[in-house]
Backbone as ProteinMPNN parsed JSONL, in Angstrom:
{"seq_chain_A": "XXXXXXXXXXXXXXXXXXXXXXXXXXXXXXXXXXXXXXXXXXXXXXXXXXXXXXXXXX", "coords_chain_A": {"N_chain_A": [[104.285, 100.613, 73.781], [102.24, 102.348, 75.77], [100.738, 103.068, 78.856], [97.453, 105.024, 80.486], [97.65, 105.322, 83.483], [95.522, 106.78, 85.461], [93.492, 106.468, 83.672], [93.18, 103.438, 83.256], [91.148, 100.412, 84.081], [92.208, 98.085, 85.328], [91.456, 95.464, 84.376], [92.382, 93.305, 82.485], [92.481, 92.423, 80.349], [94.161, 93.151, 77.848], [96.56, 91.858, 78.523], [95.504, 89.17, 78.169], [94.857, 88.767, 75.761], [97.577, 89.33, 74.315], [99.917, 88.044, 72.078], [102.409, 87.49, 72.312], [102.944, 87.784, 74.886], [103.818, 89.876, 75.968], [103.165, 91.582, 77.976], [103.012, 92.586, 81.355], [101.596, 92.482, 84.481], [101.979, 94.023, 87.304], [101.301, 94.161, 90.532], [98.849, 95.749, 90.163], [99.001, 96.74, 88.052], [99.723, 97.35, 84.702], [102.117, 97.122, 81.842], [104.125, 97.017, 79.395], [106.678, 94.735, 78.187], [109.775, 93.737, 77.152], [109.467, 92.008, 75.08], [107.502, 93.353, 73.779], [105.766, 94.175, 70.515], [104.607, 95.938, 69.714], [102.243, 95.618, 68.326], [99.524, 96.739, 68.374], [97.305, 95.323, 69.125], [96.456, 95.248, 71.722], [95.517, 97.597, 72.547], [93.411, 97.721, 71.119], [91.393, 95.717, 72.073], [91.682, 96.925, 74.627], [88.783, 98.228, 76.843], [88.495, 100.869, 77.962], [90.631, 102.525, 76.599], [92.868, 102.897, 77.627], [95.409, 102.582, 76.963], [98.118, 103.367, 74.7], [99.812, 102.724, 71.593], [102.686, 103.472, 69.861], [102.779, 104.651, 66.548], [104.651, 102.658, 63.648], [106.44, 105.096, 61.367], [105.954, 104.133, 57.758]], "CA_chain_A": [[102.952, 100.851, 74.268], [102.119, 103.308, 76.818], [98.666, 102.641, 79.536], [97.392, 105.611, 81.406], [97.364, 104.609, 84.427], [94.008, 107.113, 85.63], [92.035, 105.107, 82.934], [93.619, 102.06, 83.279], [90.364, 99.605, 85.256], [92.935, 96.641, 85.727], [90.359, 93.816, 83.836], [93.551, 91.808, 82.254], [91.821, 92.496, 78.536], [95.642, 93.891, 77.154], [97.451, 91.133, 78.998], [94.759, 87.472, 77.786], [95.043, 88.585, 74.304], [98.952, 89.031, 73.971], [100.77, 87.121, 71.618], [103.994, 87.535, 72.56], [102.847, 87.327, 76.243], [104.663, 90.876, 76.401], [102.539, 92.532, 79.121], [103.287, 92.544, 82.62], [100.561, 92.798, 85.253], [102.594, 93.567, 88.926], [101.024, 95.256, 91.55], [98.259, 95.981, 89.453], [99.571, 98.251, 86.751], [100.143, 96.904, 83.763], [103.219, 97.338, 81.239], [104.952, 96.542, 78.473], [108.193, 94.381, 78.482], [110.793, 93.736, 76.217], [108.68, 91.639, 73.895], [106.523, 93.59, 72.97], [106.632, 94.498, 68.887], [104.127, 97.118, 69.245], [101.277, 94.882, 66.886], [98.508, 97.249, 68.435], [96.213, 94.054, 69.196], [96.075, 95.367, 73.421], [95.571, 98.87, 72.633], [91.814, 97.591, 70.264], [90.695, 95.527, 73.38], [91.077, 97.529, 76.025], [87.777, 98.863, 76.997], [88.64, 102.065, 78.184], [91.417, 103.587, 75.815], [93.72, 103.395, 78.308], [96.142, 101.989, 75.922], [98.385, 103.946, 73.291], [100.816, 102.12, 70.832], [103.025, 104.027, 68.807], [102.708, 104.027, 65.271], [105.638, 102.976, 63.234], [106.043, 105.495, 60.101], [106.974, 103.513, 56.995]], "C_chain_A": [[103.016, 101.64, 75.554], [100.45, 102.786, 77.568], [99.103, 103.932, 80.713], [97.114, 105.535, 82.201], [96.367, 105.263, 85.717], [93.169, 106.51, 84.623], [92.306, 103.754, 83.125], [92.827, 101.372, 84.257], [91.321, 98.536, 86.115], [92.1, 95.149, 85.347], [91.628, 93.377, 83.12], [93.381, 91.97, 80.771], [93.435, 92.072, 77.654], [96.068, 92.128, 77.476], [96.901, 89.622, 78.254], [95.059, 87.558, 75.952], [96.698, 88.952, 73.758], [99.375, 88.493, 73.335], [101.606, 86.771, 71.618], [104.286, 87.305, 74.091], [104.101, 88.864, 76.666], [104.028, 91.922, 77.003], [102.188, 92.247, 79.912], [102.26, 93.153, 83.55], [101.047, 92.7, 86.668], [101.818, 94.889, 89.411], [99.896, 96.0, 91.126], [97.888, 97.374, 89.147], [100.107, 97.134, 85.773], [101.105, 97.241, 82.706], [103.905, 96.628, 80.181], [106.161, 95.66, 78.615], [108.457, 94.28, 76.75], [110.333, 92.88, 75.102], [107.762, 91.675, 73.148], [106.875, 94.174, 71.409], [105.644, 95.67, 68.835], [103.07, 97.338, 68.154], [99.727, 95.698, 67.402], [97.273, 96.511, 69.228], [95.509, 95.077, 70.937], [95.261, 96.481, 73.313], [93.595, 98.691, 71.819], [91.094, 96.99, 71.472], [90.49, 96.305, 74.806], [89.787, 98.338, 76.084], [87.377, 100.486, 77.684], [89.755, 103.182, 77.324], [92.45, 103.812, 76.582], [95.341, 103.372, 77.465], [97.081, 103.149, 74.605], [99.565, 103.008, 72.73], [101.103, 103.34, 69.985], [103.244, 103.667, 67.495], [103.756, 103.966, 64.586], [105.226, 103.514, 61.593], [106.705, 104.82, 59.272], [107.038, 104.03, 55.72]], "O_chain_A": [[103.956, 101.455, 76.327], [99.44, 102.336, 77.028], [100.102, 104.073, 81.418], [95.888, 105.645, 82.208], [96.277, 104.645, 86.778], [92.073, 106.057, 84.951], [91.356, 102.972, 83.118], [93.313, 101.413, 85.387], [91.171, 98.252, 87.303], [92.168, 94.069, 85.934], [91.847, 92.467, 83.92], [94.288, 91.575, 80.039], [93.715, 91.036, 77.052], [95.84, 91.276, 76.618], [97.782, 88.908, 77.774], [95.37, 86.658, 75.171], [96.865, 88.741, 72.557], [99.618, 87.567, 74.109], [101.906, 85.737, 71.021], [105.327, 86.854, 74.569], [105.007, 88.795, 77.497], [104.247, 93.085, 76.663], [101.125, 91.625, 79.907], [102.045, 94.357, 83.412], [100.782, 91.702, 87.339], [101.722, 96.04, 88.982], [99.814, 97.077, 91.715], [97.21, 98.346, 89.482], [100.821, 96.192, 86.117], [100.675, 98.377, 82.508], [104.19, 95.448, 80.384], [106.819, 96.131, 79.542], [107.836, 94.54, 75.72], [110.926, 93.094, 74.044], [107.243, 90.914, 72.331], [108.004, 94.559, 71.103], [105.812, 96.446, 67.894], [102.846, 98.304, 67.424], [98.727, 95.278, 66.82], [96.418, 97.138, 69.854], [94.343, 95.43, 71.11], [94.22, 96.446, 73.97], [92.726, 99.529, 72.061], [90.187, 97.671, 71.95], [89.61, 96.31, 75.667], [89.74, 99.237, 75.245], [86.279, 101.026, 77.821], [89.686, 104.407, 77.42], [93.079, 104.852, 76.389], [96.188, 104.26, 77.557], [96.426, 103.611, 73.67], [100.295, 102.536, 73.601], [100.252, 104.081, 69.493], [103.785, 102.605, 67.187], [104.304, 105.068, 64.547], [104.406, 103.028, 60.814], [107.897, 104.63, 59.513], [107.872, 103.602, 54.922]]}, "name": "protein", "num_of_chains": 1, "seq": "XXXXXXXXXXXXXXXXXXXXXXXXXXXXXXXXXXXXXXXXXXXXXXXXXXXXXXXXXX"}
């Protein structure tokens, strides 16, 4: 997951709905870690689009 961080407001949206609890909120900027799988879920809530997930081709 990628967040652009000129759209990015900082409301927490990405981070409360997590399932994996794999997005990091320091210094407020938000980020991916190492558990994320890349399930899209952050990238539908965020309210600005700041959000991209890459799609895996199968």
């Amino acid at each position: 997951m990628k967040v652009d961080p000129s759209l990015c407001i900082r409301c927490g949206a990405c981070v409360s709905v997590c399932p994996f609890d794999a997005i990091d909120a320091t210094d407020g900027y938000v980020a991916a870690n190492e558990r994320c799988t890349e399930c899209g879920i952050c990238e539908k809530v965020c309210p600005v689009g700041a959000i991209e997930v890459a799609r895996k081709k199968v």
